[in-house]
N, C-alpha and C positions, 0 to 999 in steps of 0.2 A: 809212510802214510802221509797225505799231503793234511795240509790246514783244509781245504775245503770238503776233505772227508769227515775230518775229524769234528766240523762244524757242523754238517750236514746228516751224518748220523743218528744224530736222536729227531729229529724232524722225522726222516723216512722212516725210523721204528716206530714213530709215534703213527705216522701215517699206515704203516702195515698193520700195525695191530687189528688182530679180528675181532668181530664179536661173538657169542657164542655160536654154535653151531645148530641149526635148525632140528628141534626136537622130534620132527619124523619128515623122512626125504619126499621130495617132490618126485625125484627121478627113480629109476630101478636100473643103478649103475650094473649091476652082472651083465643083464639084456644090452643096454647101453654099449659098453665095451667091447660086447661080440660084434653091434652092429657096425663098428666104425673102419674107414677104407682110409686108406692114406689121400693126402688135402681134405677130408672132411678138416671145418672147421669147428670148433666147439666154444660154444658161450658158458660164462659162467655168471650166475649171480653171484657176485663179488660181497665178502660181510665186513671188510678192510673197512677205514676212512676215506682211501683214496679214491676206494668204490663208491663210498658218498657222494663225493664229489663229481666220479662221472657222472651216477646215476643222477645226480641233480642239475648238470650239465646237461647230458642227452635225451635228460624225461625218459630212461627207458631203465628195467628192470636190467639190463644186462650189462655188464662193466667189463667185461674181460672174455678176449679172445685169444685161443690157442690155435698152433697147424697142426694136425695129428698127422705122423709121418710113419707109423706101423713100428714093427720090431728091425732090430739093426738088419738082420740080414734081409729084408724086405727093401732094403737099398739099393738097388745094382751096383750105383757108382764105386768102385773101392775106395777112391779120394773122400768120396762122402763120409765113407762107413768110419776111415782113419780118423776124421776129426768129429765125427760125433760121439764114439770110442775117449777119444781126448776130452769131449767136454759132458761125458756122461760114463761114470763107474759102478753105474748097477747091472743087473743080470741080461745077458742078452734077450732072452724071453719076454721081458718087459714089455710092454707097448709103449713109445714114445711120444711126446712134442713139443714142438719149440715155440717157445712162448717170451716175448716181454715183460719182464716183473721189477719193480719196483724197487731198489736195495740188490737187484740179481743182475739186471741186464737183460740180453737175450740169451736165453740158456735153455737145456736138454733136456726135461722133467720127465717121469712116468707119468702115466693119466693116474695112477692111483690116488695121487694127494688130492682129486676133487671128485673124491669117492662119497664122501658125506654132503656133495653139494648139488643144488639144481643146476642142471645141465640140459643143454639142449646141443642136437648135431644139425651143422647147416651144410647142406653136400651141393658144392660145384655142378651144376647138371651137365653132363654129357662133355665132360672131361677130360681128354685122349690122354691114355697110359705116357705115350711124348712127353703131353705139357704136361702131366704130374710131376714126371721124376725132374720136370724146369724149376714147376715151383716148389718143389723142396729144394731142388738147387739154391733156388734163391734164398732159401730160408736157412739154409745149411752159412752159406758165406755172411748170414750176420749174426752170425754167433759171438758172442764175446764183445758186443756194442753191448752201452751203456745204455739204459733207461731213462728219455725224454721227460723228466717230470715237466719241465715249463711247456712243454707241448701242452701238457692237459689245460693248464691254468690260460694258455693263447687260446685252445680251442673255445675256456669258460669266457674269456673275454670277446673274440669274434661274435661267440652267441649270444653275449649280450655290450653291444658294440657302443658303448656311453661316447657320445661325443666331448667330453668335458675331461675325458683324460688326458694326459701328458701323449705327446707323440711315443717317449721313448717306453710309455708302460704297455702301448697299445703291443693287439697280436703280430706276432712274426712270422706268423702260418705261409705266408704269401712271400718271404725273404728267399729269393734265390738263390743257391749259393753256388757254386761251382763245385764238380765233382758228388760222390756220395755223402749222405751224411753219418756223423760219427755218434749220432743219439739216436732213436725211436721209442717208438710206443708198439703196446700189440697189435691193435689193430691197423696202427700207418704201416707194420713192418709182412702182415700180412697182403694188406691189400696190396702193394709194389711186390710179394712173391708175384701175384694174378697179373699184375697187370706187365709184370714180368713174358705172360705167355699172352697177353691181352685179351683175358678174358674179364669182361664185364662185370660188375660190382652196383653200383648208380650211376652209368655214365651220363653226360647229355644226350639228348636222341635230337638232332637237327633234320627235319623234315623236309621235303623239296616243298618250296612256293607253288602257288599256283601256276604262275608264270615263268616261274624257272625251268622251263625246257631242260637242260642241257643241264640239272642239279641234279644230285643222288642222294637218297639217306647219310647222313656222316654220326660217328658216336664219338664221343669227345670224353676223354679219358676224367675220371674227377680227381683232384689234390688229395693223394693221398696221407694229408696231413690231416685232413678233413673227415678222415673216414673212422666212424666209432664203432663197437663190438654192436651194435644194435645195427648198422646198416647190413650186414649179413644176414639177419633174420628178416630185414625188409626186403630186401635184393628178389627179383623176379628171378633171376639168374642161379640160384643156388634154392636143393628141395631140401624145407624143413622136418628135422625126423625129432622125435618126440617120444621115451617111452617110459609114460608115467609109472608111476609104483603099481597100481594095480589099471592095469591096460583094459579099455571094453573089447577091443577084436579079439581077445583073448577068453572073454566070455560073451562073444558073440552080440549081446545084449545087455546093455547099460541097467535093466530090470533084472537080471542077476548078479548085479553087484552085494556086495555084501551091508546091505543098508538093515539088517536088522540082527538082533541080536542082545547079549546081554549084559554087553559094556556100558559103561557108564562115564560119561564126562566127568573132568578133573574140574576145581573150582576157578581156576585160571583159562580152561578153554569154556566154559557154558558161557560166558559172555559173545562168543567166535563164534559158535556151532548150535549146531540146533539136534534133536534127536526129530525120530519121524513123527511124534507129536503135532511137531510144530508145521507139518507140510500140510494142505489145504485141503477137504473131503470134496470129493465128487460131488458132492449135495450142495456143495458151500460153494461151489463154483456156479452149479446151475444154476440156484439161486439168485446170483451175483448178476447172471447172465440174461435172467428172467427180468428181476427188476430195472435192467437197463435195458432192456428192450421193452417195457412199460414208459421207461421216461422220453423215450427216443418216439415212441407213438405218440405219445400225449404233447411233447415238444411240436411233431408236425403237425397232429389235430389245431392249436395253439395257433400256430404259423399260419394254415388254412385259412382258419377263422379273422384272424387279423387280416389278412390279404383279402377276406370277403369283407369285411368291413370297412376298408381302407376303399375298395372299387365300391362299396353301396354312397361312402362319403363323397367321392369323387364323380359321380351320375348326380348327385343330387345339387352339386356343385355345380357341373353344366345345366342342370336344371332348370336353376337360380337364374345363373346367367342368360338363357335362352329367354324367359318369360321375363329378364328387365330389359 
């Protein structure tokens, strides 16, 4: 075990440690896990440190991104299936993904460890069966690469780019280096699967000029160093799928959800939540709506009246004037 393991250790436990776990789930993982297709990507809100950190890097709720690549034998390739086999010893039944983690690298998890967490599926639109089994190709061969932690900390520094730092603490995002690289993050190691088959993410869109005759659209691939678990849920290129704990198309009508009833708030959420006490009466609206279309007339009467005043001052002004 080297000296920089041995140093670096309680840092990244410290950094992984979670917080507790969300006392009722956002998502309805059973639903959730049937609906997913291999390269669907999956966000998770992260309850880590290090998810702090994105999250307050990226301004977005989403810290963490997985490739879901289906069960082993849903692989074709045989070379694929032999080393995902190698870097995963659970049941072949399982649903897999390979994901970037912190302390792990890039490695082979079931989706079940983010069972208790919010989740959301962002699906590549219109995908060909081809480039799938590419980008899991790609995702397969970075297996067993180590976790970019200073990627996060270059990315916290690009976005907030101080001119007063030292050359040598600034970001490295933009360092080229020859050949691949031997670190990632989840989200740089997914987006290089895509663009692996160049399929679009955030790219540039360069427009032909006006006067460029003889130009054509071009799209310009983005740094995938650059690219965070939130730009998949922004991406036009990929459809967001969502299925809450209790779903409306599933009761057709948001007015048959289960808003009444004879539960009672704990003394920790009635600060949070409201019962249907607190939603607003029919009466109390029209009310609302009645008085301010009283202020909204009497405001113009108001208005009228001044504008007749202002042209009776103004005649009698020329008046003046005419008769001196």
């Amino acid at each position: 075990m080297g000296l920089i393991t041995v140093l670096t250790r309680p840092i990244v436990s410290w950094l992984t440690r979670e917080a507790n776990v969300r006392p009722r789930p956002l998502s309805d993982f059973e639903r959730l896990q049937h609906e997913l297709k291999p390269c669907d990507v999956i966000l998770v809100e992260g309850r880590s440190r290090i998810s702090d950190v994105i999250r307050m890097t990226t301004q977005s709720p989403w810290t963490h991104a997985a490739l879901y690549i289906g069960r082993i034998h849903d692989v074709e390739d045989p070379d694929l299936r032999e080393i995902i086999r190698h870097h995963y010893k659970g049941e072949p039944t399982d649903r897999l993904m390979i994901e970037s983690q912190l302390g792990q690298g890039t490695v082979v998890n079931k989706i079940d460890i983010y069972k208790p967490e919010h989740l959301r599926i962002c699906r590549p639109a219109r995908l060909g069966t081809k480039d799938s089994h590419q980008v899991i190709r790609y995702a397969v061969s970075r297996l067993g690469v180590d976790y970019d932690v200073r990627q996060i900390f270059d990315l916290a520094r690009f976005m907030f780019p101080w001119s007063f730092l030292p050359r040598r603490w600034r970001s490295s995002l933009f360092q080229h280096n020859a050949g691949r690289s031997t670190r990632t993050v989840c989200s740089t190691m997914i987006a290089e699967a895509f663009a692996f088959v160049q399929f679009p993410i955030l790219p540039l869109v360069k427009l032909p000029s006006e006067n460029g005759i003889s130009e054509k659209m071009q799209l310009f691939r983005r740094n995938p160093k650059l690219c965070t678990p939130s730009d998949f849920d922004y991406s036009p290129y990929f459809k967001i799928i969502k299925y809450p704990f209790i779903d409306i198309h599933f009761h057709d009508s948001h007015h048959l959800l289960p808003w009444h009833g004879s539960r009672i708030l704990e003394e920790d959420e009635s600060s949070h939540y409201l019962t249907n006490e607190g939603v607003p009466k029919d009466h109390e609206v029209q009310q609302a709506i009645e008085e301010a279309v009283a202020v909204t007339r009497a405001a113009e009467v108001g208005a009228e009246d001044k504008n007749d005043s202002n042209a009776d001052a103004a005649a009698e002004s020329n008046d003046e004037q005419v008769n001196q």
